[in-house]
C-alpha positions in Angstrom: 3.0 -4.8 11.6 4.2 -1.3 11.0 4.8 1.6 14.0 1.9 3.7 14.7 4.4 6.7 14.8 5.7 5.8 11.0 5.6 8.4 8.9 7.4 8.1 6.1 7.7 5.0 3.8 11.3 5.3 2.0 12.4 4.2 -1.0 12.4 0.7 -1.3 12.1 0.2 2.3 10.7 -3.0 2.3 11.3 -4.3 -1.6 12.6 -7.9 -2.1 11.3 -9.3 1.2 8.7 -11.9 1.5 6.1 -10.0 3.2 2.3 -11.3 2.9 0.3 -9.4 4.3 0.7 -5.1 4.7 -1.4 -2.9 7.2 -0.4 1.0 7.3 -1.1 2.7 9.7 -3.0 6.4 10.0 0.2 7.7 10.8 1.8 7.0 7.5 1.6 10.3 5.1 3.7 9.3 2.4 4.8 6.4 0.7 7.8 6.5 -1.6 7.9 5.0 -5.1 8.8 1.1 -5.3 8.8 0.9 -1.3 6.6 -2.6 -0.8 7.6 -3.6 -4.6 8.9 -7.5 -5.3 7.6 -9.4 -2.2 4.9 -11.9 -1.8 1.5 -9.4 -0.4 -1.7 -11.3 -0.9 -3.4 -8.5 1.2 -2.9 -4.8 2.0 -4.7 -2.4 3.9 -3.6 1.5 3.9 -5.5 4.2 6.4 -7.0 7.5 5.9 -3.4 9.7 5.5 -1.7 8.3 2.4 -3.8 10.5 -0.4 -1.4 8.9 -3.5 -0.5 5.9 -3.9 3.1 5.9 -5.9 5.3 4.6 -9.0 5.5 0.7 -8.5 5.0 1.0 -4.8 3.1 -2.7 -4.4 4.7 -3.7 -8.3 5.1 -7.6 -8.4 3.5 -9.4 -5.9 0.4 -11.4 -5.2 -2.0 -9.0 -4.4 -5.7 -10.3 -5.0 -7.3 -7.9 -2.2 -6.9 -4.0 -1.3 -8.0 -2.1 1.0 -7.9 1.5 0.6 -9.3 5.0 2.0 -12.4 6.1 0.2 -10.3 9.8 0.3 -7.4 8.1 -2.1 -7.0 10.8 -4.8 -4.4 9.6 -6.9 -2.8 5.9 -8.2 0.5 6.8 -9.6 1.6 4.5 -13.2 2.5 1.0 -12.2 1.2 1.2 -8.3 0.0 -2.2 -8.3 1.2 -3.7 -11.9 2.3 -7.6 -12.2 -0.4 -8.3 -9.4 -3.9 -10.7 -9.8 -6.6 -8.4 -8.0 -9.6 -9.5 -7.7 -10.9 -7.2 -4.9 -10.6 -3.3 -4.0 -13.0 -2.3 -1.3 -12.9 1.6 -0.6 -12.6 2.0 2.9 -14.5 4.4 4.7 -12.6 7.2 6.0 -14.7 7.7 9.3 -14.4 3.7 10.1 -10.5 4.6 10.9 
């Protein structure tokens, strides 16, 4: 599980680990390109603050299941490439 006081998701901040499963929290504004990129995610779930999701941020893993705010505006090229999903639910900004 990620901070409540995180911000700021870096650069490949957590690329080539062997994560499964992602929850980020309402405190998170910005995600940089290719942070979560090359793990093992089956499931993510990102809160009400992050408005874009970036270049190759979630790239290569096994996400089948998203979960993200109905107030997402923008899905940069490659966010979730080389990934089987199956499922994207819009999340409901006034359930956070």
């Amino acid at each position: 599980m990620l901070p409540p006081t995180l911000s700021v998701i870096e650069f490949y901040a957590f690329a080539f680990n062997h994560l499964k499963y992602v929850h980020i929290p309402a405190s998170v504004a910005l995600i940089e390109d290719r942070a979560f990129m090359n793990n093992k995610l089956e499931m993510l779930r990102i809160e009400k603050n992050v408005f874009s999701i970036p270049h190759e941020a979630f790239h290569h893993n096994n996400l089948t299941r998203l979960i993200l705010p109905e107030n997402t505006q923008e899905l940069q090229a490659e966010a979730f490439s080389d990934n089987p999903i199956t499922e994207m639910p819009m999340l409901r900004v006034e359930d956070n």
